[in-house]
Structures are given as structure tokens and as C-alpha cells.
N, C-alpha and C positions, 0 to 999 in steps of 0.2 A: 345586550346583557353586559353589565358592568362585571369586570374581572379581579378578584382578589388580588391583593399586591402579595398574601402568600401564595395564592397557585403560580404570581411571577417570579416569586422570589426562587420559589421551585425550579420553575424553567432554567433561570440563572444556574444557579448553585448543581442540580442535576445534569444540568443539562451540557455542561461544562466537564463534570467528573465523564460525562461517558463518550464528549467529543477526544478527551486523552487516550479514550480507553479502545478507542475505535480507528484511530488514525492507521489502520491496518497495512496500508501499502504507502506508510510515507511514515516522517519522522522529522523532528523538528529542531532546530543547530541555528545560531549566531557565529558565521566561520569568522577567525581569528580573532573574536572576540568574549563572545558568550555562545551557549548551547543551552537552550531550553527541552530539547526533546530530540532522541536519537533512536536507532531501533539495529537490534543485532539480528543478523539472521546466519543462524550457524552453517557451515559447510555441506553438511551433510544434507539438506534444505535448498540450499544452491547448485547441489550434484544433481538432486531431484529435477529439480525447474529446468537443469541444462537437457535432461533428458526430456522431459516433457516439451522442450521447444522444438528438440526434433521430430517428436513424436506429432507433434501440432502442424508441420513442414512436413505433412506425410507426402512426399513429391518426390521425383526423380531431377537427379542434374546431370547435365549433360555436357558433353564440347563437342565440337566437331572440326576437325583437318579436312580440309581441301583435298589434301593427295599425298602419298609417301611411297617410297620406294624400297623395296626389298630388293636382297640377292638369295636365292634360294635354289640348292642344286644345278646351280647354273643359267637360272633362267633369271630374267630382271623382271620381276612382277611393279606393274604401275598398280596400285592403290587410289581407288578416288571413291571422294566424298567420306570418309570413316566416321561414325559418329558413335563417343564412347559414351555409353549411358552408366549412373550409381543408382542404386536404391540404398540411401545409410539409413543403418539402424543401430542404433547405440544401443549395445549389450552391455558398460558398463561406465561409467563416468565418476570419477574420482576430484572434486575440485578442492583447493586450498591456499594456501598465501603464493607458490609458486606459481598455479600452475592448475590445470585440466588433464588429468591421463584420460585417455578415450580407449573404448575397445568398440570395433565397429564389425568385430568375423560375424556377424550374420547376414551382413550385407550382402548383396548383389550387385553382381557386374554385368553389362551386355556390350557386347560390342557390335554394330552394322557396317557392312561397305558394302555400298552399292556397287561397286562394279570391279572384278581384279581382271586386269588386262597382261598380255604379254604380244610383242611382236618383235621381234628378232630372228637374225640368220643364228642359227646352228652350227657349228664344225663338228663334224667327227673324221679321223682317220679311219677308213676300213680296208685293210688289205691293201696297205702303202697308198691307198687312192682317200684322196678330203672330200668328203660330201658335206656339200653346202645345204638346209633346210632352211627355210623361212618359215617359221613357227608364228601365227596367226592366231590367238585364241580371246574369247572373252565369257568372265561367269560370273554369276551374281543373281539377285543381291544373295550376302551372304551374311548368316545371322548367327551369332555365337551367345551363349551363355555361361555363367558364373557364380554359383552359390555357397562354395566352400573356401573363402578366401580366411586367409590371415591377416589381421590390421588394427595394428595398436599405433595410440599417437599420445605425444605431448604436447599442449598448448600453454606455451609459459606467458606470463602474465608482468606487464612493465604498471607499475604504479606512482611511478615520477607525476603522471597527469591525473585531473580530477577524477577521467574515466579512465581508467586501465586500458592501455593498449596489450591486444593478443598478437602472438606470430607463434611460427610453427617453429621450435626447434628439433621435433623427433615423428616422423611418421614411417614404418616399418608396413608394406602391404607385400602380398606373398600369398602364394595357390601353389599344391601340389598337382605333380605330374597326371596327366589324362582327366584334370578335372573340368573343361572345357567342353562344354553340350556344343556340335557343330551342326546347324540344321542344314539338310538335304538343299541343294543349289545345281543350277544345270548351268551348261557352258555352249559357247557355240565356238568350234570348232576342231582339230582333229580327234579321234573318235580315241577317248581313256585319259584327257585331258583333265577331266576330271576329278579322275580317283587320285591323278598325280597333285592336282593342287588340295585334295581333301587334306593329302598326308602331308604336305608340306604346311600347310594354316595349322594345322593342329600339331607341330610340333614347332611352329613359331610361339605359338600362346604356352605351349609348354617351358618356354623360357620367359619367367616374369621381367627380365631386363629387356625386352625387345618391344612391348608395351606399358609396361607400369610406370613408365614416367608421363604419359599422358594421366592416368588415372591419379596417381599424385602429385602432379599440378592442380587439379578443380578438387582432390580431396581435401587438400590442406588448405586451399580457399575458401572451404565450403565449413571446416572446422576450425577455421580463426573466425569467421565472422560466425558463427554459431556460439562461439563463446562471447565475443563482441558482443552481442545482442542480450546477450545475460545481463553484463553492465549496462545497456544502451537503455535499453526497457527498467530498469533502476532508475534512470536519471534522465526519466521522462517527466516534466513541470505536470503538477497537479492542480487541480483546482477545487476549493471546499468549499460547500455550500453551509455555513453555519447559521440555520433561522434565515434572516433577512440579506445576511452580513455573506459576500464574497470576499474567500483567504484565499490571495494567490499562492503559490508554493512554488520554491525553487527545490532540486534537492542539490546537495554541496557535494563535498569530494565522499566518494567511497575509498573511508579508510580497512586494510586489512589487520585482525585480530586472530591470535592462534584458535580460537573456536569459530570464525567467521569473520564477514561483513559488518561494519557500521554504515549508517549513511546520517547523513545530516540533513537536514532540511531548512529553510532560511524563511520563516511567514512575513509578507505583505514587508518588501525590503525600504518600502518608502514610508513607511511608517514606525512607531517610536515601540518597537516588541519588547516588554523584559527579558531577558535571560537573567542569566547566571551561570557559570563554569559548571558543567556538571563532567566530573572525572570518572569518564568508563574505566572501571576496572571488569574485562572482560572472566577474569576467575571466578567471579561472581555471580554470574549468570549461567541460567542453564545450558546446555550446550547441544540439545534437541530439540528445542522450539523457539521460535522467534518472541521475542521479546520489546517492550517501549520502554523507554526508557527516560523522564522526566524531573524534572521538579516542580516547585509548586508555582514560580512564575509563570506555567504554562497554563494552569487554571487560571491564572487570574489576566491570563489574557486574552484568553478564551470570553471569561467574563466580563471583561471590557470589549469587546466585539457584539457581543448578545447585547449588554445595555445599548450600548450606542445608535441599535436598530428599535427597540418598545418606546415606546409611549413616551409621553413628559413623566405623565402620572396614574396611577390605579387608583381603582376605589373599594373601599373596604366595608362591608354591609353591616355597620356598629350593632344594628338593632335585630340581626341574626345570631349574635353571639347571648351565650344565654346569661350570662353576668347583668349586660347591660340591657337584655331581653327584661329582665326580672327586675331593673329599676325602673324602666320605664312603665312597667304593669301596676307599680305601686306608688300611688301619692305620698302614700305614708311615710315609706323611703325617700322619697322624693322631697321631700321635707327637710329631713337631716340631710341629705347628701347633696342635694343638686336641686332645689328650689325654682330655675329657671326654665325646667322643666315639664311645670306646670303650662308652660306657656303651649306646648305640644299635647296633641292624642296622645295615649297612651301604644296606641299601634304606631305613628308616627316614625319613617322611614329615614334614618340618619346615617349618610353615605360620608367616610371617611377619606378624604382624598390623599394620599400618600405619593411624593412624587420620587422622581428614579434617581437614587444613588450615581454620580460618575464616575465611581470606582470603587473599588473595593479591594482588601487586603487579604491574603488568606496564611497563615498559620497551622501547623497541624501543633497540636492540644494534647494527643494521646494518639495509642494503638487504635488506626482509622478512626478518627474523629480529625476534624476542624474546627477552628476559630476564624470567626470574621466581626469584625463591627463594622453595621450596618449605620451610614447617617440618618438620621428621624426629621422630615421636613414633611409637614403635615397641614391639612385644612378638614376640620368638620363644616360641611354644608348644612344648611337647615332654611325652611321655607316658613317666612312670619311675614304677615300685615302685606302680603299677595306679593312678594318678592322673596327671591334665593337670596343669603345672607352667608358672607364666611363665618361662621355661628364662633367656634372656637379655633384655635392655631395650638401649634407643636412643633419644636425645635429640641433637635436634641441626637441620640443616637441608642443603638440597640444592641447588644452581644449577642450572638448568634452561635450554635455548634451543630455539627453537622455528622452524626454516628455513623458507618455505611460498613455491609461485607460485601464482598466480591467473590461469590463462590459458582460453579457449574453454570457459569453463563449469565447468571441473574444478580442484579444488584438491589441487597437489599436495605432501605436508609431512614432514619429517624433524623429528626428537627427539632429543635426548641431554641425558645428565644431565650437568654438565661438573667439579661435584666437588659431595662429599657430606662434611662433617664431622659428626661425633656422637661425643658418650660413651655405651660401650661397657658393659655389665656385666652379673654376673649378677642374676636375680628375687633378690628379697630372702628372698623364704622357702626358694627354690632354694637360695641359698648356705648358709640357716642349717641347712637339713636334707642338705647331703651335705657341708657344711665345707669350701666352695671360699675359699682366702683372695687367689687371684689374679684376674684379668677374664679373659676372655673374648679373643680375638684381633678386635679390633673390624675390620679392615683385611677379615676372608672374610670377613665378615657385610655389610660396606658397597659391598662391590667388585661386585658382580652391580650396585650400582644408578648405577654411571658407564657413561659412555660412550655410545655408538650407541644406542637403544633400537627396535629394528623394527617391537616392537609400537605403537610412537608415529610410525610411518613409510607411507604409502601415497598414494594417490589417491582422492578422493571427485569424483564430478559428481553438481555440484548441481541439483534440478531447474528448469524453467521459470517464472518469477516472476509471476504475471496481475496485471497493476499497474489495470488497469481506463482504462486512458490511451492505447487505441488497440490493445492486445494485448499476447502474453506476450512476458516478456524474462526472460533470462540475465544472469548475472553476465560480467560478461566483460576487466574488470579493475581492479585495487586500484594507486593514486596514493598515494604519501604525499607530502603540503605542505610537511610539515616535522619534526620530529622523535617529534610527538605527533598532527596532523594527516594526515586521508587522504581521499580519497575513492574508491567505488567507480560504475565505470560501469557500465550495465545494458543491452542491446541485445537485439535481436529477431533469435532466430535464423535 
């Protein structure tokens, strides 16, 4: 089946508007030079996803000591094996240009030791006489918990590097007295051994200084790189599959704005991409949804990517159009207008070949519309005297405007050609083999390609975007800044 050059011209020009509009988890930048396309994702967006990455890490972490030693009413307790367990749960996350506050109190704490040991001699004086004991004991395992703790932290934020480097400057963890679950543990050896070391563990844990520095060593490791991972998974290289056409993707530095994140992105860096400076002014954008943020060299590089994969050429079914439908039915037309014509059925099938543009300009014209001219390089085929024939040629170019809304997800766009000039003629061996000495009526050949074009006219809905920032979003509307300047906003249906 032979393919309109307007259903491809479609592809292009469509296909193009909704790749801008869809770049959902990336964004498009010429660092130090130009920016063609950039994407803000506000704070509050980013406070979300920090929670949801923990929430995703639903896991516990753990360390474990070897052995520690306590002094406790006199007895020197050996410690071995301690294995401190967390369950975090982010009850509140706050991120911004400084920084991450975390609240983590609904957490959990466990603590294990498999085994407390003591062995030592005893002194006591009783009645002027020293009694020496040799105190022998061992109990375990022994299993603690913790689910009323206190723990807020700061994760401040170094932006000197492309990716932000996290560290801890503030983490505050803290349980009140008797909140410590001790489970039931036996001991082997002298007989009440036990109840003495129950009361001595439980009012070791009653003081958060005698354990909480194990706990906040792997907490604040565990929430610098949680926040790490925020940037990290940002400025993870993409890959797009446009039509035929693979666009590698870098993404550049994440820069910070008082409503959020920008990010950049840098397409196919060995190749010759337009930009243009495009100047976030972050004021201007909403400051609850994430947003793209372009100009219109990003379409038309887009568009040069799509051409560079189709065809040489289309072909265009002349004799479907009802203009030329309606000459060809009548000789009598045929007469005044196109006399060569006679040489053809009057059903006679006349495929227009239309070859591919290598570039294209785009312009915006008005409030959502475009402008492009299109070049006009053209062959009518036709079949005479038992051979294919280039019957007529066409040079020249075509104006083109492109209408389109962007509302609740759907884009809806009209088409017309708005005029078409070209020279008109016949093939060169066409003329020399039936001795045409005049042209061709270039005016029917050109007139199918003005005007309305339907097949360049409908509605698309576009799908659901999973940006990975808290859940999916839709397109849901396109800002232009200013004549070359736009942005589009993304919301969660």
C-alpha cells in the first residue's frame, strides 16, 4: 500500500509536538552553551519521591558488633555478637535548596545479643572477714524492642558538583524512659541471676547515650544515601526510541531554584542538535507540578530525527482527490484544461511521488499555531505505450500551518497548506518521446495540495506519563513565554 506524503507529513509535524510533550522523565539542555529543553520539578514533588524511595526499600538495616563491654553494678558484663536492627519510616520529609529534614519517630528499633556473659571473683567484706566469689554466669539470646523513639535529621545538600553531594549535619534520636520491650531470656548459672541482669539491660537502654551511637552511625548512613539516590536516579542516561531514530540522552547538572529542581539534558552529544538559550525564570512556572520547559528548536529537532529514518519519497494517489477525480471523468474538461490526458482511461491511476524534505523550519504564527515551509520536489508517474514514464515534475515549496489545543490530556490539531508555488513541467524524456512543446497546467496538479487538509486534522490522547516523582501524570497544558518559549504542565489524573 502506497502511503500519503500527507499521513507522513502528519507523523512528522504530530509526531514531533507530542515527543516534547511526553519527555516526562528527562529534559533537554546544551550545557554551557545552549538549552533546548529543561524540566522543573518543584520541591514538594521531590519531598514526595524522597518518601516513596523509602517506602519502595521497605527493608530493615542492620550492623552488627562483634562484642562490647559494660560496667554494671559491679559486674563486667562481656557482650557478644549485638546485632542492632532499624525499620525507618519516613513520617515526614521536607526537601529544598539546603537541604532534607526527615522525621523518622515511627520507626523501629531491635536490638539482639546472643549471649551476656560475666566471670569474675567477687569481694565483699562481711564481719571484718573478705569473701572471695567466683561468679560464673551466662544468658541469652536476648531480644529487645523499640517503637516509640524520637528522630528528626538534617540532610544538607553540597551543589558545587553536577550531582549534589548529601552528608549528615543534624540527626537528634531519643526514647523515653521504660520504653524498651525486653523478652523473657534464661541464664545458666547461679540461681536469680537473671532477674539481676533483666534490671540491669533495661536500665542500660534507658539511657540513650549508652547505645544510640551505634544506631546513629547506620541511621545517618542510611539517610545520606537515601537522599543521594534522589539525585542519583535523576541523573540516570536515558534512551529514546523516536520511530526508527535512537536519541541517546545525557542528563547535565541539577541546578537548584527557589520552587525546585531543574535538570538538563544534552541529546545525541555527537551530533549537530539546535538549541537556543532558553532563560528559566523559575517565577513563572507553577510551583505544584512539574513542568517542560522548551523552545521550538526542540521541535525541529525532533523533526529532523523522524525525517532522517522514512523513506526517500511518498506517494500521493492524484486520482483519489476529487478535483482531479472530476477531470479525469470528463473529456470535455480535459480539453480546455489538460488535453494530454486524453492519452489515459478516464479511471487511470496517477501516483504522485513526493520526495522527503531534509529539514525543516518551524515558527510559531499565533496563539498555538505554526509555520513551516515545506520544499516541493515532486514526480507524477504515469504508464503509456507499455512503460512507467516520469509523466510531469514539480519544484518548488509549500506554506504549511499547524492549529493544535492541548487540553485534559488530548491534543486536538488542524492542518492546511496555505499556498504552494512550483514549476510545473513535463519529464524530460516524456516530452522528448511524444513531442510536448507546452507545460503542463501546473495550477490541477498543485491545487489538491492547498487548503483544509483532514487527513492532517483529529484528536489524539496522549497516554499516562510515570515520571517516577510520586506517580503517573498527563499532559494537561502547553504555556507559551514568549514567541519561541513554552512550557508544558503535567498533572496526575
Amino acid at each position: 500500500m502506497k502511503t500519503s506524503p500527507r499521513i507522513k507529513l502528519k507523523s512528522v509535524l504530530i509526531w514531533t509536538l507530542f515527543m516534547v510533550l511526553c519527555l516526562g522523565q528527562t529534559v533537554s539542555a546544551r550545557e554551557n552553551s545552549a538549552t533546548s529543553l529543561q524540566m522543573h520539578i518543584p520541591w514538594n514533588l521531590l519531598s514526595e519521591r524522597l518518601r516513596t524511595i523509602a517506602e519502595s526499600n521497605n527493608s530493615s538495616i542492620q550492623k552488627t558488633i562483634e562484642s562490647e563491654q559494660l560496667e554494671v553494678a559491679g559486674l563486667h558484663l562481656h557482650l557478644s555478637r549485638i546485632l542492632f536492627v532499624a525499620k525507618p519510616s519516613i513520617d515526614q520529609a521536607i526537601v529544598n535548596e539546603t537541604g532534607a529534614s526527615i522525621n523518622l519517630s515511627s520507626s523501629t528499633l531491635a536490638v539482639g545479643i546472643e549471649k551476656v556473659s560475666v566471670d569474675q571473683i567477687i569481694e565483699r567484706e562481711i564481719n571484718g572477714a573478705v569473701i572471695r566469689v567466683h561468679l560464673k554466669a551466662s544468658c541469652g539470646p536476648i531480644q529487645l524492642h523499640q517503637s516509640k523513639i524520637g528522630l528528626s535529621s538534617i540532610v544538607a545538600f553540597d551543589w558545587t558538583a553536577e550531582t549534589p553531594k548529601t552528608s549528615i549535619s543534624k540527626l537528634d534520636l531519643d526514647w523515653s524512659t521504660g520504653s524498651w520491650t525486653l523478652a523473657p531470656f534464661s541464664c545458666e548459672g547461679p540461681s536469680g541471676i537473671d532477674t539481676i541482669l533483666q534490671d540491669e539491660i533495661r536500665k542500660q537502654f534507658d539511657k540513650p547515650e549508652v547505645f544510640k551511637p551505634y544506631f546513629t552511625a547506620f541511621l545517618s548512613s542510611y539517610l545520606k544515601n537515601q537522599a543521594a539516590s534522589l539525585f542519583n536516579r535523576l541523573k540516570t542516561p536515558l534512551t529514546l526510541q523516536l520511530g526508527k531514530s535512537t536519541i541517546e540522552v545525557s542528563i547535565g547538572r541539577l541546578n537548584p531554584q527557589p520552587t525546585g529542581i531543574t535538570l538538563s539534558l544534552e541529546l545525541d552529544s555527537q551530533s549537530s542538535a539546535p538549541g537556543s538559550d532558553v532563560l528559566l525564570n523559575a517565577s513563572t512556572l507553577p510551583n505544584d507540578k512539574p513542568v517542560l520547559i522548551g523552545d521550538i528548536s526542540v521541535l525541529e529537532f525532533f523533526i529532523q530525527k523522524e525525517l532522517e529514518q522514512q523513506p526517500t519519497y511518498f506517494s500521493l494517489e492524484l486520482h483519489k482527490i476529487d478535483a482531479f477525480a472530476s477531470l479525469m471523468k470528463s473529456r470535455f474538461l480535459q480539453f480546455f484544461v489538460w488535453q494530454d490526458l486524453w492519452n489515459y482511461p478516464k479511471n487511470y491511476p496517477f501516483y504522485l511521488r513526493l520526495f522527503n524534505p531534509l529539514k525543516l523550519k518551524l515558527s510559531k504564527s499565533g496563539a498555538n499555531r505554526f509555520s513551516t515551509s515545506l520544499p516541493l520536489n515532486a514526480v507524477l508517474q504515469s504508464y503509456r505505450d507499455g512503460q512507467w514514464w516520469n509523466y510531469v515534475t514539480a519544484q518548488g515549496s509549500t506554506q504549511a500551518s499547524v492549529a493544535f489545543d492541548l487540553k485534559n490530556g488530548a491534543l486536538e490539531y488542524s492542518t492546511s497548506f496555505d499556498k504552494t508555488e512550483a514549476s510545473i513541467d513535463y519529464g524530460a524524456e516524456y516530452r522528448s518521446r511524444f513531442k510536448k512543446s507546452g507545460k503542463p497546467p501546473g495550477s490541477t496538479v498543485l491545487k489538491a495540495l492547498n487548503g483544509n487538509q483532514m487527513a492532517l486534522s483529529g484528536k489524539v490522547v496522549w497516554p499516562e506519563i510515570d515520571l517516577g516523582y510520586g506517580g503517573k501524570y498527563r499532559v494537561e497544558a502547553m504555556t507559551w513565554i514568549d514567541g519561541r518559549v513554552f512550557y508544558v504542565s503535567l498533572a496526575q489524573p
